[in-house]
C-alpha positions in Angstrom: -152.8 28.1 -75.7 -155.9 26.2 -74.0 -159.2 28.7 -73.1 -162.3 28.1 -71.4 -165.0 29.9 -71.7 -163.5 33.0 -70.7 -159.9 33.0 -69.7 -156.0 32.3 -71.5 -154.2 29.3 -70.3 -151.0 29.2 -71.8 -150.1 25.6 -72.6 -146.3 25.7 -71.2 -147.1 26.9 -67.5 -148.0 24.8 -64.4 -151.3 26.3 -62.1 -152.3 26.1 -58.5 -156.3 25.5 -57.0 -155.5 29.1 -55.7 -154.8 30.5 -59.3 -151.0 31.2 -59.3 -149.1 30.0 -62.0 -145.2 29.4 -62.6 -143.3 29.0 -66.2 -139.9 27.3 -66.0 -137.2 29.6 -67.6 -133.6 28.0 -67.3 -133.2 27.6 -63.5 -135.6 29.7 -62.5 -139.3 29.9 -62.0 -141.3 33.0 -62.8 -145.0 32.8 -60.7 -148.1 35.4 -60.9 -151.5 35.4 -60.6 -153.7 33.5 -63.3 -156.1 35.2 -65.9 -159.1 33.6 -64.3 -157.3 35.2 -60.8 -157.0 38.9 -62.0 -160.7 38.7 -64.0 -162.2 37.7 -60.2 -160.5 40.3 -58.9 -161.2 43.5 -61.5 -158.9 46.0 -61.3 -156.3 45.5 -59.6 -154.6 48.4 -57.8 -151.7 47.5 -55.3 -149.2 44.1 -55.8 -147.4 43.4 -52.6 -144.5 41.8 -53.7 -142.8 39.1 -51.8 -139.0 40.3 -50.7 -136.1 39.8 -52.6 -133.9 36.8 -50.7 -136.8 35.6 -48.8 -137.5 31.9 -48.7 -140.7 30.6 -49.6 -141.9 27.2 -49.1 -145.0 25.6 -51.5 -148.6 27.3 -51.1 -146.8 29.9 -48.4 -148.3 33.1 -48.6 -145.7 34.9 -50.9 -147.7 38.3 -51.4 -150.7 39.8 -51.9 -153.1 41.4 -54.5 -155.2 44.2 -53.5 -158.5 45.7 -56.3 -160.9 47.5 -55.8 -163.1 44.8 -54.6 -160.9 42.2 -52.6 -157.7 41.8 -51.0 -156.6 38.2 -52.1 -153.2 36.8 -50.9 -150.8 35.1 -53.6 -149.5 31.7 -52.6 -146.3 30.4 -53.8 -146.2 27.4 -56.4 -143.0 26.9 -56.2 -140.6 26.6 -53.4 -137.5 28.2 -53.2 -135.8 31.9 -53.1 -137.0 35.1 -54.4 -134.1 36.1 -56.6 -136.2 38.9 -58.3 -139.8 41.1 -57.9 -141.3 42.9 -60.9 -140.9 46.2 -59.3 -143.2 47.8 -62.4 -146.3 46.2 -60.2 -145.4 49.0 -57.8 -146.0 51.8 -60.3 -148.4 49.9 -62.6 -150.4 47.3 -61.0 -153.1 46.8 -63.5 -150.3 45.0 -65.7 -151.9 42.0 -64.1 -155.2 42.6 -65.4 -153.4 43.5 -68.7 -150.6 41.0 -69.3 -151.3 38.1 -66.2 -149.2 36.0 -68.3 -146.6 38.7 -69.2 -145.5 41.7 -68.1 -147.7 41.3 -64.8 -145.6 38.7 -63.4 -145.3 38.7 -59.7 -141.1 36.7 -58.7 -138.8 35.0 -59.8 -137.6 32.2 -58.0 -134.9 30.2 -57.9 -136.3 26.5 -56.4 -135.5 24.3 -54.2 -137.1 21.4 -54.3 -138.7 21.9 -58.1 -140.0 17.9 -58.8 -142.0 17.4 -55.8 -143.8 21.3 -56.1 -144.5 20.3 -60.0 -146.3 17.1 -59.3 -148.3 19.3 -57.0 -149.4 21.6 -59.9 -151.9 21.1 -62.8 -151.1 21.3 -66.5 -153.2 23.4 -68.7 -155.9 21.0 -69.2 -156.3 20.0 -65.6 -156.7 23.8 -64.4 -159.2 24.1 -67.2 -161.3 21.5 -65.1 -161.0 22.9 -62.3 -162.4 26.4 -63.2 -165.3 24.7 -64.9 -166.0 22.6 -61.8 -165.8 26.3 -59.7 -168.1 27.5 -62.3 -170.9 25.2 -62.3 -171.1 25.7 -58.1 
């Protein structure tokens, strides 16, 4: 597991400028918001959840988080079909804040068009670069 200063970047995940993430699990992916994401936002208290059976394409607008001091939308790293939400965001949203990696996961989805969206996406180290650039502006 990579940090910066300040946030978890799990090794095995791919990440998005906009701070999504997705973790390959057989077929599927499973996406959510990034550490760095949730910390920006503070406490989180509303997830909307993209629908199950929708079809997303890469960087669509899939969702979107809500805290107490920003609504941010959640874009889609991968393309493909929602086959299943974490419905526990609806009771529990500040699972993000607590588990961004884990139990606050956003979809899962099933995609369509996986090798192109990857190349797209930044490893660990390469998202680490990018927050440091955001931080120094």
């Amino acid at each position: 597991m990579m940090h910066t200063q300040d946030y978890e970047l799990p090794d095995k995940l791919y990440y998005s400028k906009e701070h999504e993430w997705a973790r390959l699990e057989g077929e599927y992916a499973v996406v959510g918001i990034t550490d760095y994401a949730q910390k920006a936002l503070h406490e989180i208290v509303y997830v909307e959840t993209p629908l199950v059976g929708s079809k997303l394409k890469h960087m669509e607008v899939m969702g979107v988080v809500e805290s107490v001091k920003a609504v941010s939308d959640i874009f889609a790293p991968i393309s493909g079909e929602v086959v299943e939400v974490n419905q526990a965001l609806a009771q529990s949203p500040e699972l993000v804040n607590k588990d961004p990696y884990g139990d606050g996961w956003v979809a899962k989805i099933l995609p369509t068009n996986l090798k192109n969206d990857l190349k797209n996406l930044m490893n660990a180290q390469q998202y680490a670069d990018h927050l440091r650039k955001l931080e120094e502006k």
